[in-house]
N, C-alpha and C positions, 0 to 999 in steps of 0.2 A: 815572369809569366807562368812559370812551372807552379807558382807558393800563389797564384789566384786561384789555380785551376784544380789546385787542392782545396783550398777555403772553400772556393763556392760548393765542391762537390761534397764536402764536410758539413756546410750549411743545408747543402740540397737535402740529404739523407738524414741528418737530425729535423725537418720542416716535416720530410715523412714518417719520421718514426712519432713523434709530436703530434700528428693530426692523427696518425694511427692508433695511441695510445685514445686520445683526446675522442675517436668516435667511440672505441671498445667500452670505454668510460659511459657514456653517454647515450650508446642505446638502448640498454636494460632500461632507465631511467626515461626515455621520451618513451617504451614499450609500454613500462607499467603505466604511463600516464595514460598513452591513449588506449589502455583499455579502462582504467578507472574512469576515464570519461564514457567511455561503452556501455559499461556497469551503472553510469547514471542517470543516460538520457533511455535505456532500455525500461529502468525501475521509473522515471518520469512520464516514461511512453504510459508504463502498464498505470500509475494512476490518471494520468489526463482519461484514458478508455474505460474508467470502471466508474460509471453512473447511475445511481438508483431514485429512487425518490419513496419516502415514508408518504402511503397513501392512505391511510386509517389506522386509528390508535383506538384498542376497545378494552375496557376495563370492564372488572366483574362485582356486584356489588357484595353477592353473598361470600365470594374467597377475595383474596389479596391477589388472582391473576391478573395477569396482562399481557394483551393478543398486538400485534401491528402487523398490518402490509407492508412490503418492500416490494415496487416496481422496479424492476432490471430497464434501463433505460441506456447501459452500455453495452461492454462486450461480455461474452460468456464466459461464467466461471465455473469450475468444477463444486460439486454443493461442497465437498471435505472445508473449502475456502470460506465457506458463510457460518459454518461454526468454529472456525478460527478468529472471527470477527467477537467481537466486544460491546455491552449494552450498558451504556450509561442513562440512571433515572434519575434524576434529582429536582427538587425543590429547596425554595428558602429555606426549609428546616430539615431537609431527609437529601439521604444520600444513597445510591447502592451501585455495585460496576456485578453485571450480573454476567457470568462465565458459565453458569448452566443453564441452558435455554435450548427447546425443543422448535425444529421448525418443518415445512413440506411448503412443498412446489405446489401450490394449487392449481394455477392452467399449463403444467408443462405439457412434452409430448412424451413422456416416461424416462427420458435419458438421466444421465449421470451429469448436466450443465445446465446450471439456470441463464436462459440464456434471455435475448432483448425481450421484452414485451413479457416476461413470464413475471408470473407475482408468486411470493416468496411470504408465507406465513409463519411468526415466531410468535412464540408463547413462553410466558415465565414467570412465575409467582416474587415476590418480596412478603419481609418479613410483619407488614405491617398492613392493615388496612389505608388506601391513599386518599387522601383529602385536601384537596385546594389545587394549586395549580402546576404542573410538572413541566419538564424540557425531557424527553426521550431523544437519546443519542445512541446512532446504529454508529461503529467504526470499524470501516475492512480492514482485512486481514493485509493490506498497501499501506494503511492511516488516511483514505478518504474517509471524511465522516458525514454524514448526514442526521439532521436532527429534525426534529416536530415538536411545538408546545400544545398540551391538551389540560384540561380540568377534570376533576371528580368532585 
């Protein structure tokens, strides 16, 4: 009776050192996970909410400029955020990723956020005169992109 009552108690105390070891183990690991999931669906929030739309695409005939509106259709962003963003032009035969490009709030109310309903003027030369038919691609500073196809 004495040599059970050691076993079990020998068993009992390796079961909890075992599950002991086995959590210490194991919650850094379920921690970093659910914050990595935190980190995903917060960065999934902020693009589902950032919505624009290209509402006029204007070329110049006498330079190589190029004017577009962008309607804020989502949430507010700080403007530092819209020249972080990326302008892809291209055609069948021409390609450019334009990184310097000038832009202004045309109906804001003077703040520092473009926010719903404000339109959003960019402007930006290439190096060529454009002819035939283009794809303009605006990409935030997320990777939502929006595009428009125009002619010259």
């Amino acid at each position: 009776m004495a040599k059970e009552v050691v076993t079990t108690s020998i068993l009992m105390i390796a079961a909890v050192v075992a599950v002991t070891v086995a959590i210490t183990v194991m919650m850094p690991a379920i921690r970093d996970l659910a914050h990595s999931y935190t980190s995903v669906s917060g960065k999934l929030s902020d693009r589902i909410q950032t919505d624009a739309e290209i509402i006029f695409i204007r070329t110049f005939s006498e330079s190589k400029g190029v004017e577009f509106w962008i309607k804020n259709l989502g949430k507010s962003l700080n403007v530092d955020l819209i020249s972080r963003g990326d302008i892809f032009l291209y055609s069948e035969k021409s390609y450019w990723h334009i990184t310097n490009f000038s832009f202004s709030i045309e109906n804001g109310d003077g703040d520092d956020y473009w926010e719903y309903g404000e339109t959003v003027k960019v402007s930006f030369e290439v190096e060529e005169t454009l002819s035939g038919q283009y794809t303009l691609t605006y990409v935030f500073y997320n990777g939502v992109k929006i595009s428009d196809i125009f002619s010259r």
